[in-house]
KEKE-3310 file (N, C-alpha, C; in steps of 0.2 Angstrom, whole numbers, plus 5000, padded with zeros to 4 digits):
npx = (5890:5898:5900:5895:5897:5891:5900:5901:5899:5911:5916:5916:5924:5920:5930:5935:5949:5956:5956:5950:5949:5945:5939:5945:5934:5921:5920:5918:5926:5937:5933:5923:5916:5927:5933:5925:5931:5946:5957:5960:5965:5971:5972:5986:5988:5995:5986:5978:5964:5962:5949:5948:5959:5954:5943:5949:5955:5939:5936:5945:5959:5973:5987:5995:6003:6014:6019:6025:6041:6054:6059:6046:6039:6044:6045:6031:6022:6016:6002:6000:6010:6017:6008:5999:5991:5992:6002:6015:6025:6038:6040:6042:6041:6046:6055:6049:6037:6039:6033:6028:6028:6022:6010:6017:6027:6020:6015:6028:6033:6025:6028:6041:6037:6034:6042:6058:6066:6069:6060:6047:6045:6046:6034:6023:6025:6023:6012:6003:6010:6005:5998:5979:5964:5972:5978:5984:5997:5997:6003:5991:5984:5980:5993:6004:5999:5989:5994:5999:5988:5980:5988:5983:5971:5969:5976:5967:5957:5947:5940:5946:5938:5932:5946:5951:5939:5940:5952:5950:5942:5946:5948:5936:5939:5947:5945:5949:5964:5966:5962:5970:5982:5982:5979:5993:6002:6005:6012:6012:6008:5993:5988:5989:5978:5968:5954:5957:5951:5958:5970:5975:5970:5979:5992:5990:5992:6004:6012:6010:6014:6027:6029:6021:6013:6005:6010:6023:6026:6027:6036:6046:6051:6054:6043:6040:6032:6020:6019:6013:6001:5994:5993:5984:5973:5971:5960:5950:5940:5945:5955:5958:5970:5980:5996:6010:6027:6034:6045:6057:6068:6077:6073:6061:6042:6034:6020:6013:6001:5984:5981:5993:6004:6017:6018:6018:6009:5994:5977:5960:5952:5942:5926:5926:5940:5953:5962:5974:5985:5979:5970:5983:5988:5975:5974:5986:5983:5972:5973:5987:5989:5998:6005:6003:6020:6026:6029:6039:6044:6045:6041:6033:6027:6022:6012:6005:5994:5984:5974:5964:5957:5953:5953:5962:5973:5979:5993:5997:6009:6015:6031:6036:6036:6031:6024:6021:6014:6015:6001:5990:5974:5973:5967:5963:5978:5989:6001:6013:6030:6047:6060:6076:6079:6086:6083:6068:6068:6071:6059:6047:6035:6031:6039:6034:6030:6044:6051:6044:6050:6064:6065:6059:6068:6080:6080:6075:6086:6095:6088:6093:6107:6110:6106:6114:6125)
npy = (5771:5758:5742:5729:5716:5708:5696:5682:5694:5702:5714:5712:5718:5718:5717:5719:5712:5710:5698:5693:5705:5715:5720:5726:5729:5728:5718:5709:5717:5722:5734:5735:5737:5732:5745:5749:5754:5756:5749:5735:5719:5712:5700:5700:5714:5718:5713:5721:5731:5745:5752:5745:5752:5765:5763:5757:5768:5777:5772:5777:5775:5777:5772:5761:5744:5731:5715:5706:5697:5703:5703:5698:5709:5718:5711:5710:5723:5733:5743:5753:5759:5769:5780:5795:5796:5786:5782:5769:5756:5744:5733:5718:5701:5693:5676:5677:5670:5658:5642:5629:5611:5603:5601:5604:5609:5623:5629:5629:5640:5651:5655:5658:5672:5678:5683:5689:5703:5713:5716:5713:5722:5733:5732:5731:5745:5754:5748:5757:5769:5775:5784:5783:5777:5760:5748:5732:5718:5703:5689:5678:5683:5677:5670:5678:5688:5684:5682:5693:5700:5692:5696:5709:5710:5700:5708:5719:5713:5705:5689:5674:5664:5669:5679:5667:5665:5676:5670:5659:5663:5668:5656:5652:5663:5666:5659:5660:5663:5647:5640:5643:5640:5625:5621:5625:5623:5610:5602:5607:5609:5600:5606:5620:5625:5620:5621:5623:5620:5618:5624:5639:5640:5628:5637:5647:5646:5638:5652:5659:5650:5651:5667:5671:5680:5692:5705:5704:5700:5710:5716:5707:5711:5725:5735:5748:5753:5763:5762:5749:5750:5760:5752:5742:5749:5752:5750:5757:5772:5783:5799:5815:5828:5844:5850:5861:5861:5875:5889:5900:5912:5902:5892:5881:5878:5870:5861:5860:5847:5849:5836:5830:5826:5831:5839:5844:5858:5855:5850:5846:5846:5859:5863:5875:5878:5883:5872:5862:5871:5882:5874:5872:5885:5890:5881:5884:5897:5898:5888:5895:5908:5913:5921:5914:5919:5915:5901:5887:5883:5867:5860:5848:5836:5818:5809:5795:5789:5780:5788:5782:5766:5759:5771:5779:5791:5804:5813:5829:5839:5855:5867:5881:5899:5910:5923:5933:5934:5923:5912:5904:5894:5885:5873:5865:5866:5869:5874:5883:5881:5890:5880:5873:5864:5852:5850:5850:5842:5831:5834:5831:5819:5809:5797:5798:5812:5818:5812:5819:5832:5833:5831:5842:5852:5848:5852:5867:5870:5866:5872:5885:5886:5886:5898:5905:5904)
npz = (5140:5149:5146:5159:5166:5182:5190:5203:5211:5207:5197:5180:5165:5150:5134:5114:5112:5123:5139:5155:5160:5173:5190:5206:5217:5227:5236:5252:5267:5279:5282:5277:5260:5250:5237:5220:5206:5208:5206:5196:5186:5175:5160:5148:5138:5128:5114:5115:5106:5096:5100:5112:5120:5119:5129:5138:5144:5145:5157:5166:5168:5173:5174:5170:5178:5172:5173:5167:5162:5157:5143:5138:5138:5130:5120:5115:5116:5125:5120:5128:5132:5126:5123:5127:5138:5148:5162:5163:5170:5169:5178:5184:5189:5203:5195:5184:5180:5178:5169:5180:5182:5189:5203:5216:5212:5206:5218:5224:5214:5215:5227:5226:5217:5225:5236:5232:5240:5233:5220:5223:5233:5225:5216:5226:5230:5219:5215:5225:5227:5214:5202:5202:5195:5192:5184:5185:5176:5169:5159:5156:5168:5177:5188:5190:5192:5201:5210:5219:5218:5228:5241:5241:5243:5254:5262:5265:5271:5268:5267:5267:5256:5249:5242:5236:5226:5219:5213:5205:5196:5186:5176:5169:5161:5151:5139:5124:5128:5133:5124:5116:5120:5123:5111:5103:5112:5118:5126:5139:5155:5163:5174:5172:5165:5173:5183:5200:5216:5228:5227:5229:5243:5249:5245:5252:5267:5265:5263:5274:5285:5281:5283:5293:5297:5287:5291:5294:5283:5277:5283:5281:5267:5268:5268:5274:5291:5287:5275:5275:5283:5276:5262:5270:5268:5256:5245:5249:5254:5246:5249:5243:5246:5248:5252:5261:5259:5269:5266:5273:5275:5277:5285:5289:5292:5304:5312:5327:5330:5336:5340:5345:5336:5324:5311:5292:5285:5277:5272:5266:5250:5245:5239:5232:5230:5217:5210:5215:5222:5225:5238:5244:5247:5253:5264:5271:5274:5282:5295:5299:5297:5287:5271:5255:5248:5235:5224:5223:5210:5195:5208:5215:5224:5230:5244:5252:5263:5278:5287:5295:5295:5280:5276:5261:5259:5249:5247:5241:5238:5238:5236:5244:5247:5260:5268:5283:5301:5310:5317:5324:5329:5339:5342:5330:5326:5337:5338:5331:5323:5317:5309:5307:5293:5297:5311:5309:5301:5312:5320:5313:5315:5307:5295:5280:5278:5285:5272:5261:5265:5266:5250:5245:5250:5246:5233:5233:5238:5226:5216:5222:5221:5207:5204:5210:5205)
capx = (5889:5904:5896:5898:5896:5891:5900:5901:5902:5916:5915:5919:5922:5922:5934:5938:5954:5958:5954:5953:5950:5943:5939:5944:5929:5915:5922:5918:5934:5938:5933:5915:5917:5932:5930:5927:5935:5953:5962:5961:5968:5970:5978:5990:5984:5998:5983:5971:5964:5962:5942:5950:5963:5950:5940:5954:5955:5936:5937:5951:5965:5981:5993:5998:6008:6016:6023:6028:6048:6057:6057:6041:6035:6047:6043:6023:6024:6007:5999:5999:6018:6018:6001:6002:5986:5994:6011:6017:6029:6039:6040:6045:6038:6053:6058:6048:6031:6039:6029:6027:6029:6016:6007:6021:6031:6018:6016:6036:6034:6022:6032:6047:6032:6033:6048:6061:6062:6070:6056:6041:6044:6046:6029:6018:6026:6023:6003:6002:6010:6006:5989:5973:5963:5977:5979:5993:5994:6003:5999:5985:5983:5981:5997:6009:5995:5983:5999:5998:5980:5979:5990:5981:5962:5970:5976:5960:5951:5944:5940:5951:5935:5932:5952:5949:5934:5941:5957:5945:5936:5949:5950:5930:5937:5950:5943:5954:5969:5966:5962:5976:5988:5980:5982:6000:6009:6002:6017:6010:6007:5986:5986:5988:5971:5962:5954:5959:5948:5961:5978:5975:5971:5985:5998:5991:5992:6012:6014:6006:6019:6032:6030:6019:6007:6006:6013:6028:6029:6030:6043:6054:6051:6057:6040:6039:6025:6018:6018:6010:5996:5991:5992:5977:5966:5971:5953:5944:5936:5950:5953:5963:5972:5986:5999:6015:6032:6037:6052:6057:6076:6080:6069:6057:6037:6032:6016:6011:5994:5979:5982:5998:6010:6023:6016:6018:6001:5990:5971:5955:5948:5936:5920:5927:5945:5951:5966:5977:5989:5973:5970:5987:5987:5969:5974:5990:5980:5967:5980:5992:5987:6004:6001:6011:6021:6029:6030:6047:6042:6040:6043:6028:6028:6013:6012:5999:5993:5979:5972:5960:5955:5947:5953:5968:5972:5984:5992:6002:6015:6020:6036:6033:6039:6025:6026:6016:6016:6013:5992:5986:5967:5974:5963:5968:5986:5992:6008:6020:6039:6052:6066:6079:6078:6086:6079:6063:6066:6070:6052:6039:6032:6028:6043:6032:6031:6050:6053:6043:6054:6072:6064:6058:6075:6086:6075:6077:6094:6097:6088:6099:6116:6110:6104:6120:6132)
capy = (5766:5752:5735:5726:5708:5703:5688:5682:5699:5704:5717:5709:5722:5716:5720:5715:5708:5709:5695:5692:5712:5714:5725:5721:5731:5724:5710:5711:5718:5724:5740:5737:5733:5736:5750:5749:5759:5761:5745:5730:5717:5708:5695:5705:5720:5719:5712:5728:5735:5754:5754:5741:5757:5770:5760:5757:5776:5780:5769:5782:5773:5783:5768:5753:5741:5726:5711:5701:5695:5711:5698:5696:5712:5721:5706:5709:5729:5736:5748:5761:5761:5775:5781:5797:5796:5783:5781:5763:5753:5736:5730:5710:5697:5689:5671:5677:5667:5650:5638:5624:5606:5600:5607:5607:5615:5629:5629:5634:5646:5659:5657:5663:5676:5685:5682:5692:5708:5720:5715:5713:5728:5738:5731:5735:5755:5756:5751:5763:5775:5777:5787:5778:5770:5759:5740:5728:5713:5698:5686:5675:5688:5672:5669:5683:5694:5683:5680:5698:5701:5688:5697:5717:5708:5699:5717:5722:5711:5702:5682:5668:5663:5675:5678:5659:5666:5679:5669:5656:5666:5668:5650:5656:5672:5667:5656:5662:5660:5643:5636:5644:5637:5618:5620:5627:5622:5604:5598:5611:5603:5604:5611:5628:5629:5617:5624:5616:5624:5617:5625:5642:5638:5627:5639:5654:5639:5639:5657:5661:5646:5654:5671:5671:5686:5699:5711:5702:5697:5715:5720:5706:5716:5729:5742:5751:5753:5769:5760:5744:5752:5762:5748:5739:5752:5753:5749:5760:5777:5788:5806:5819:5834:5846:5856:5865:5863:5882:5892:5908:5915:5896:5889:5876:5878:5863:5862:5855:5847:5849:5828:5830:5826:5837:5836:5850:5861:5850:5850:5844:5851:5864:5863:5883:5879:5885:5870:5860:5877:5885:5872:5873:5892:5893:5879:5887:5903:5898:5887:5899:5916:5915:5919:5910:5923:5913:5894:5884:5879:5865:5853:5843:5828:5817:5803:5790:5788:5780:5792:5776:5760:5763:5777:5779:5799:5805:5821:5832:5844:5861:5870:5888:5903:5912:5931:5936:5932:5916:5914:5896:5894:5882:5869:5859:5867:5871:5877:5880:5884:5889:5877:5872:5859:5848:5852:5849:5834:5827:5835:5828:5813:5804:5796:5802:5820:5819:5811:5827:5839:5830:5831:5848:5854:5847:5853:5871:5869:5867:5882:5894:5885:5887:5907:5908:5900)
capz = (5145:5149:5146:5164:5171:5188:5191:5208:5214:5203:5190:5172:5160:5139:5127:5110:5112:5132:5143:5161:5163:5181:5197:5214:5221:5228:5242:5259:5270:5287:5285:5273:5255:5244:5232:5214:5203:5210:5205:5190:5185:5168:5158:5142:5137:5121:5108:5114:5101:5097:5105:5116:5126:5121:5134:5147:5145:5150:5165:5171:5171:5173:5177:5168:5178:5168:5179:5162:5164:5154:5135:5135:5138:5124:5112:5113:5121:5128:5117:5131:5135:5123:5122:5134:5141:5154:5164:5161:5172:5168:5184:5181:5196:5203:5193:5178:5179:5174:5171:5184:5180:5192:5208:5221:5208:5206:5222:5224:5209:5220:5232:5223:5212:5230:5240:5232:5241:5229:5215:5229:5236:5218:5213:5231:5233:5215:5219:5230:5225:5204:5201:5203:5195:5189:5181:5181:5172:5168:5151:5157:5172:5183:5192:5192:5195:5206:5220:5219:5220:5233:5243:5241:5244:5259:5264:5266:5276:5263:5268:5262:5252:5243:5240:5232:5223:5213:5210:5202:5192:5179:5172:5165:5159:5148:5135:5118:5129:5137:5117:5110:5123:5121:5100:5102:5117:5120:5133:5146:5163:5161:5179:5171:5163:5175:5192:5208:5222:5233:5226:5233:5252:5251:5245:5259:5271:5264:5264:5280:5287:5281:5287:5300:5295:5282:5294:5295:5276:5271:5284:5276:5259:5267:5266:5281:5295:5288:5270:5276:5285:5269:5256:5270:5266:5247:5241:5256:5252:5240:5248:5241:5251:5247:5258:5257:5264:5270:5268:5275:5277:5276:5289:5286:5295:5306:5315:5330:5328:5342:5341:5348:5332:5321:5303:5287:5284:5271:5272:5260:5244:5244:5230:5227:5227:5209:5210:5221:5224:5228:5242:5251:5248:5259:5271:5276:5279:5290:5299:5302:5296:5283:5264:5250:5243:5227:5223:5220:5203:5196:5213:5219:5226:5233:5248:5253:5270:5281:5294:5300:5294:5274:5272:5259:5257:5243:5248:5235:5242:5234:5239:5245:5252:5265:5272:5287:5308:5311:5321:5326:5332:5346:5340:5324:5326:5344:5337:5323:5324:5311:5311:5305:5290:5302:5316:5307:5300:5317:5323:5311:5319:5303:5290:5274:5279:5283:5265:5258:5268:5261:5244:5247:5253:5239:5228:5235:5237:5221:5212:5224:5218:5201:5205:5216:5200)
cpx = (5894:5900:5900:5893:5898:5893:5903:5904:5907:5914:5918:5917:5925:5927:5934:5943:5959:5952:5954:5954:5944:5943:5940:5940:5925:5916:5921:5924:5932:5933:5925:5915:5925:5929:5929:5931:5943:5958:5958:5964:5966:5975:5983:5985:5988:5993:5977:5972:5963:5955:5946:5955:5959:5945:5943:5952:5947:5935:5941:5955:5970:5986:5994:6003:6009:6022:6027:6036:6049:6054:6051:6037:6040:6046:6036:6023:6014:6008:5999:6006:6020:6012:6002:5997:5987:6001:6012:6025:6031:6043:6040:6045:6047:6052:6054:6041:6035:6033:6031:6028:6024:6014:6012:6026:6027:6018:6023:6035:6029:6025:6037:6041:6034:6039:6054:6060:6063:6061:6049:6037:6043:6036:6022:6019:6023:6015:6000:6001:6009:5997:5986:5968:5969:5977:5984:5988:5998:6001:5992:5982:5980:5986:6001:6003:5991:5986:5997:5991:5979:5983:5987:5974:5964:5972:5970:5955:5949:5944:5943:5946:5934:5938:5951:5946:5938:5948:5954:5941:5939:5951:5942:5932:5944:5950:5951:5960:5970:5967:5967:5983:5987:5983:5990:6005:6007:6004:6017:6005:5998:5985:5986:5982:5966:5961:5955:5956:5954:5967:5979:5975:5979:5991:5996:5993:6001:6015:6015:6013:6026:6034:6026:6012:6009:6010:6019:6031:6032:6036:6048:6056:6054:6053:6039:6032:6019:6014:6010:6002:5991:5990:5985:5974:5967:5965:5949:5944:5945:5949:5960:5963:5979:5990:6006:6021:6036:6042:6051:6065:6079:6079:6063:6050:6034:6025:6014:6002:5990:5981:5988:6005:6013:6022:6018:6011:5999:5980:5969:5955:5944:5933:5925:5935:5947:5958:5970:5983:5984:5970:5976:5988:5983:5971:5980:5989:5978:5971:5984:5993:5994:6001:6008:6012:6026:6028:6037:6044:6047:6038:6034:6027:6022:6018:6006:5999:5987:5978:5967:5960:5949:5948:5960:5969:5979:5985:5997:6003:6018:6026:6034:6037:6034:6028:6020:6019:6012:6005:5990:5981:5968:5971:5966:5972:5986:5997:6011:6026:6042:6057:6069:6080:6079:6085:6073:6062:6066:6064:6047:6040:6032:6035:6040:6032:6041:6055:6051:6047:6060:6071:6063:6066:6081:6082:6075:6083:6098:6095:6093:6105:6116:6109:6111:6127:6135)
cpy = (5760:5745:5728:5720:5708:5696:5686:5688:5703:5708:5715:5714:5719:5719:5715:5711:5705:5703:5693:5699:5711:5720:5723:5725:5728:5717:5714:5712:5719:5731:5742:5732:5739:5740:5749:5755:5762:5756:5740:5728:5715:5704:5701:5709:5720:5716:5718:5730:5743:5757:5749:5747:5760:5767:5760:5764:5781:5778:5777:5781:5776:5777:5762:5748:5734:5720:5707:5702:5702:5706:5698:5707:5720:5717:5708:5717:5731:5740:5754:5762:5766:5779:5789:5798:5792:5783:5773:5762:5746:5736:5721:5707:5693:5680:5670:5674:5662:5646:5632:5619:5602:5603:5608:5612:5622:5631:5634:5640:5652:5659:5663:5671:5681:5686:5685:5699:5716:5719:5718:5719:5736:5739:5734:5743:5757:5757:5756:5769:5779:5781:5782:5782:5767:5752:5736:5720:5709:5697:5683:5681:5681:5671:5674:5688:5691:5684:5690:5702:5696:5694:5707:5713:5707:5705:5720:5719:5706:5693:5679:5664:5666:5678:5672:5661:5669:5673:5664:5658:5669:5664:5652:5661:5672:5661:5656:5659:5653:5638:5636:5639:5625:5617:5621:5625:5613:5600:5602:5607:5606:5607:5619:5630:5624:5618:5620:5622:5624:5620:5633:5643:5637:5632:5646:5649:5641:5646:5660:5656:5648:5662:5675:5675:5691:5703:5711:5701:5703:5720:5716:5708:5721:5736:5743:5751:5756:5766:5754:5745:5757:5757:5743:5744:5754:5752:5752:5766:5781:5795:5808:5827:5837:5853:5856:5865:5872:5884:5898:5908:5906:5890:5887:5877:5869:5865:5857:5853:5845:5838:5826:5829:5832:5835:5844:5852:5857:5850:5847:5847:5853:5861:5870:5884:5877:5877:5868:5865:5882:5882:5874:5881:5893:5887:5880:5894:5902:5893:5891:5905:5918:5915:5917:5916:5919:5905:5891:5879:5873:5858:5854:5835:5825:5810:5801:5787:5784:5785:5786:5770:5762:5769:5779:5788:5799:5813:5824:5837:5850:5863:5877:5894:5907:5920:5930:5933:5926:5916:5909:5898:5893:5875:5863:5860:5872:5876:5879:5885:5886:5887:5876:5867:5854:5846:5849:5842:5828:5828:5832:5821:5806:5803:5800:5807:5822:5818:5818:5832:5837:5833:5835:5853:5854:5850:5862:5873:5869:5873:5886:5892:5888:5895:5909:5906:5906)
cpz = (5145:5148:5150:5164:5177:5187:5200:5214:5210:5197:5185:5167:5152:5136:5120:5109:5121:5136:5149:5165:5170:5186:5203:5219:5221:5233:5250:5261:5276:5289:5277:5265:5251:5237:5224:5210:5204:5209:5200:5188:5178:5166:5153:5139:5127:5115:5109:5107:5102:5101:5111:5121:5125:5129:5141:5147:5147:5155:5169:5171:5170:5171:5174:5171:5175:5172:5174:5164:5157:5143:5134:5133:5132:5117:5109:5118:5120:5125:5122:5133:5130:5122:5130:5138:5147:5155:5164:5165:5169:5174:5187:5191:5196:5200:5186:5178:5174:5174:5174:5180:5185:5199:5213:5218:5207:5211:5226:5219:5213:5221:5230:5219:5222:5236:5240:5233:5238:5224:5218:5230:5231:5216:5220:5230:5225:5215:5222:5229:5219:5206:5198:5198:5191:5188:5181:5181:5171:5160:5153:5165:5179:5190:5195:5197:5202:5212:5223:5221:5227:5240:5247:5246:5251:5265:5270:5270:5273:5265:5264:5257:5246:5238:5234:5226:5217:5212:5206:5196:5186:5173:5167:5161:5153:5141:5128:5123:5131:5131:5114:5115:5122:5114:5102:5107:5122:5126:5141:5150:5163:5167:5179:5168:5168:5183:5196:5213:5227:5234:5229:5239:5253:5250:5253:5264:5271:5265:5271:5284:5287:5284:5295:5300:5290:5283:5290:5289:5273:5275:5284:5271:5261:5265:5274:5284:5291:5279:5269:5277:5279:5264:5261:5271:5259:5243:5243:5250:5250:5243:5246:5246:5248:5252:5255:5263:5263:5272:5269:5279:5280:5282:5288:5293:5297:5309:5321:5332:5336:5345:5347:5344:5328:5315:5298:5286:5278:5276:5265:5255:5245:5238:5227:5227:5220:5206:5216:5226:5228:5234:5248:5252:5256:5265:5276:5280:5282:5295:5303:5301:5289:5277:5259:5246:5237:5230:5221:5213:5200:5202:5216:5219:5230:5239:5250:5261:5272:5286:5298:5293:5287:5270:5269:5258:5253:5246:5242:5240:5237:5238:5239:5247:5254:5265:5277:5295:5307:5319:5322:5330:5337:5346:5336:5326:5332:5343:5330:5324:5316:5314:5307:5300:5294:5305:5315:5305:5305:5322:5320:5314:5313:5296:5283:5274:5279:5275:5260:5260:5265:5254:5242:5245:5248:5234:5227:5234:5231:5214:5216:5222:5211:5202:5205:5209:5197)
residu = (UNK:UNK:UNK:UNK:UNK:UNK:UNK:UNK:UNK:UNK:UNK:UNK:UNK:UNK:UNK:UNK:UNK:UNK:UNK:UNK:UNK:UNK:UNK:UNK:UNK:UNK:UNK:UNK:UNK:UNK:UNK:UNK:UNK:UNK:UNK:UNK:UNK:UNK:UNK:UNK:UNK:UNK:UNK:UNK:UNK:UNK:UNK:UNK:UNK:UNK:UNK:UNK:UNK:UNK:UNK:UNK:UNK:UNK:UNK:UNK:UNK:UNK:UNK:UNK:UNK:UNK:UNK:UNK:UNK:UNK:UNK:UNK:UNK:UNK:UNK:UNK:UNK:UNK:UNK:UNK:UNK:UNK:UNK:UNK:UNK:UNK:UNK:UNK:UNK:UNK:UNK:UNK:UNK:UNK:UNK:UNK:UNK:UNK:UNK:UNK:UNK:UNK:UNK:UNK:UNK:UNK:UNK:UNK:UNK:UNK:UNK:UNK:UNK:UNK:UNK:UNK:UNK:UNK:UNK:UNK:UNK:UNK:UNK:UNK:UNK:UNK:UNK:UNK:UNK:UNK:UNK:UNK:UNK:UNK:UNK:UNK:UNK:UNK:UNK:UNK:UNK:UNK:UNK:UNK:UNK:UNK:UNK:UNK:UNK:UNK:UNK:UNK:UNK:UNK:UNK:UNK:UNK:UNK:UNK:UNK:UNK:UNK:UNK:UNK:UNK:UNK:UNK:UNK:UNK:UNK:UNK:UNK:UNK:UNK:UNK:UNK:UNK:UNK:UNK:UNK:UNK:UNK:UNK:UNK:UNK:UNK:UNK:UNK:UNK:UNK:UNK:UNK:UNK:UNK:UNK:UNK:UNK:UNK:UNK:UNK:UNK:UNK:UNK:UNK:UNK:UNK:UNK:UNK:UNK:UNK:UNK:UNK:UNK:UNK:UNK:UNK:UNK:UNK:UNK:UNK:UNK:UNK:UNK:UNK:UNK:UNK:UNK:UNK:UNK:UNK:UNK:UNK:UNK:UNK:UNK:UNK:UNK:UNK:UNK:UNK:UNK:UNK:UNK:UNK:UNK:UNK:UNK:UNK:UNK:UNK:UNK:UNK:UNK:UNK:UNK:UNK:UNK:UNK:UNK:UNK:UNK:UNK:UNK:UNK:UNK:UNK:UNK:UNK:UNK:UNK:UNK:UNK:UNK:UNK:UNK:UNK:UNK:UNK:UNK:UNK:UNK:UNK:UNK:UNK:UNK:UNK:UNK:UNK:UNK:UNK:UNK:UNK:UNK:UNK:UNK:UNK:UNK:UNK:UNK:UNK:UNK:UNK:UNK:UNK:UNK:UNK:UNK:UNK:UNK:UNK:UNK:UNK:UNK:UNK:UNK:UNK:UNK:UNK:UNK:UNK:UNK:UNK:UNK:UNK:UNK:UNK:UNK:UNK:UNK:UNK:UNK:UNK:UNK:UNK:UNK:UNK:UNK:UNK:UNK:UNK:UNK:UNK:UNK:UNK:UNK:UNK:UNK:UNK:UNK:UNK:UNK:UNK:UNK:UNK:UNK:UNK:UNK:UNK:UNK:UNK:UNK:UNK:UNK:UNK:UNK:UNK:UNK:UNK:UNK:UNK:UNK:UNK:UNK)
# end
């Protein structure tokens, strides 16, 4: 049984040597409360000890991401960057997590922490996309991470007090580091360990000034509509679904959905399906009466959607080749064609499903060169 603290709502999990470790479930949102269990933050993870990762490891956490500037995090390296039980990014905040010289300087340093849009945009698509539940981290897990966390929570619907609340609540949570930085580094501006209620308003205040709305901020980063609308429901209910782009004599299966769009077959999980192959297998049957006869080994590839408000879905994608006459109910799937890769990719409705059909294709395409060599 994990040994948690309530503290103003926020789940506080202990460790021996990790500080600052945390859940961003449990806050009012848009669409209810944010979820527990699908995201966490922390100060440095590099002094965990060995019950210190087994512990990350019964959480569930797949995904380690690391915002520290590249130097730090090869000087002091996270115990799970080699551990195979997680995937591990360094993924470095734009301008390093300098340290400030006094508030309007801090102030300027979020800024720049979110502003650059190669970095920005590495670090949200990487959120999104990396397997859940998943942690990233700075050193003190305050700054780099909080602009970061400020930015998810606010996502979500989540009140600008409460936003405030959790950014706050890591000056209490970091005791060892806040003593060791006093005894050792004495010419640090004290604004880095001393709470200011007021310093986070003020910078959403500056952000918000600056670009107008969140929308707006993530399509100067440069994440697409489709992205956007899935990272605000990244904390909603977690569903999983798998489907199958289909081949046959070099034409690709489209569907046209009862709804009115042009997507690839995918559906839920069954309780009695034996595996995710065993999904898109059964929802391409009852869909269109087609049966998979082979897999393109080993290509699969996944994408992250919202179909509403809350609800984030992970779908995984095989590559296939089917036999049989094509049979739609008329219902869910009105239609479905075979078309030409081209063709098709100018027919699905939705950018992500076109990126699975590219990825697909080349993917394809390159077994039969190699067959054909």
């Amino acid at each position: 049984m994990l040994e948690t603290d309530r503290i103003e709502g926020m789940r506080t999990i202990k460790f021996e040597n990790i500080e600052n470790f945390r859940d961003l479930g449990g806050y009012p949102c848009s669409y209810g409360e944010t979820s527990f269990g699908v995201i966490y933050r922390s100060a440095a993870l590099n002094f965990a000890s060995e019950k210190d990762v087994d512990k990350i490891a019964s959480l569930g956490i797949k995904t380690v991401l690391d915002l520290r500037d590249i130097a730090s995090s090869e000087a002091y390296p996270d115990p799970m960057k080699n551990d195979p039980r997680f995937l591990y990014f360094s993924l470095p905040v734009n301008g390093g997590g300098r340290i400030p010289t006094d508030v309007e300087d801090q102030l300027d340093s979020y800024m720049e922490m979110l502003e650059d849009p190669r970095s920005a945009r590495a670090i949200f698509k990487a959120i999104l996309a990396c397997p859940k539940p998943l942690v990233f981290h700075c050193t003190a897990g305050k700054d780099r991470t909080g602009a970061i966390s400020m930015v998810l929570l606010l996502l979500q619907g989540v009140p600008l007090e409460d936003v405030n609340a959790d950014y706050m609540l890591s000056y209490p949570l970091l005791p060892k580091m806040t003593a060791e930085t006093r005894k050792h580094r004495p010419d640090i501006a004290p604004l880095m360990a001393t709470p200011n209620l007021d310093f986070f308003p003020t910078f959403y205040e500056r952000f918000m000034d600056r670009y107008g709305s969140l929308e707006d901020y993530f399509e100067a980063i440069g994440i697409s509509d489709d992205d956007f609308k899935a990272l605000s429901s990244l904390l909603g209910k977690q569903e999983t679904s798998y489907g199958a782009v289909v081949f046959r004599e070099g034409k690709v299966l489209v569907e046209h959905m009862g709804l009115g769009h042009y997507s690839l077959p995918k559906g839920h999980v069954e309780f009695f399906d034996k595996d995710g192959k065993d999904t898109a297998r059964r929802e391409l049957f009852e869909e269109t009466d087609l049966t998979v006869s082979s897999f393109y080994e080993p290509f699969e590839t996944s994408i992250f959607y919202s179909p509403c408000p809350g609800v984030l879905k992970k779908v995984t994608f095989f590559a296939v080749e089917a036999e049989g006459e094509v049979k739609v109910d008329g219902k869910e799937v009105s239609a479905a064609y075979w078309l030409s890769p081209e063709d098709a990719y100018r027919t699905l409705s939705f950018d992500s499903d076109r990126m699975v059909l590219k990825n697909a294709v080349i993917f394809v395409q390159g077994l039969q060169e190699k067959e054909n060599a």
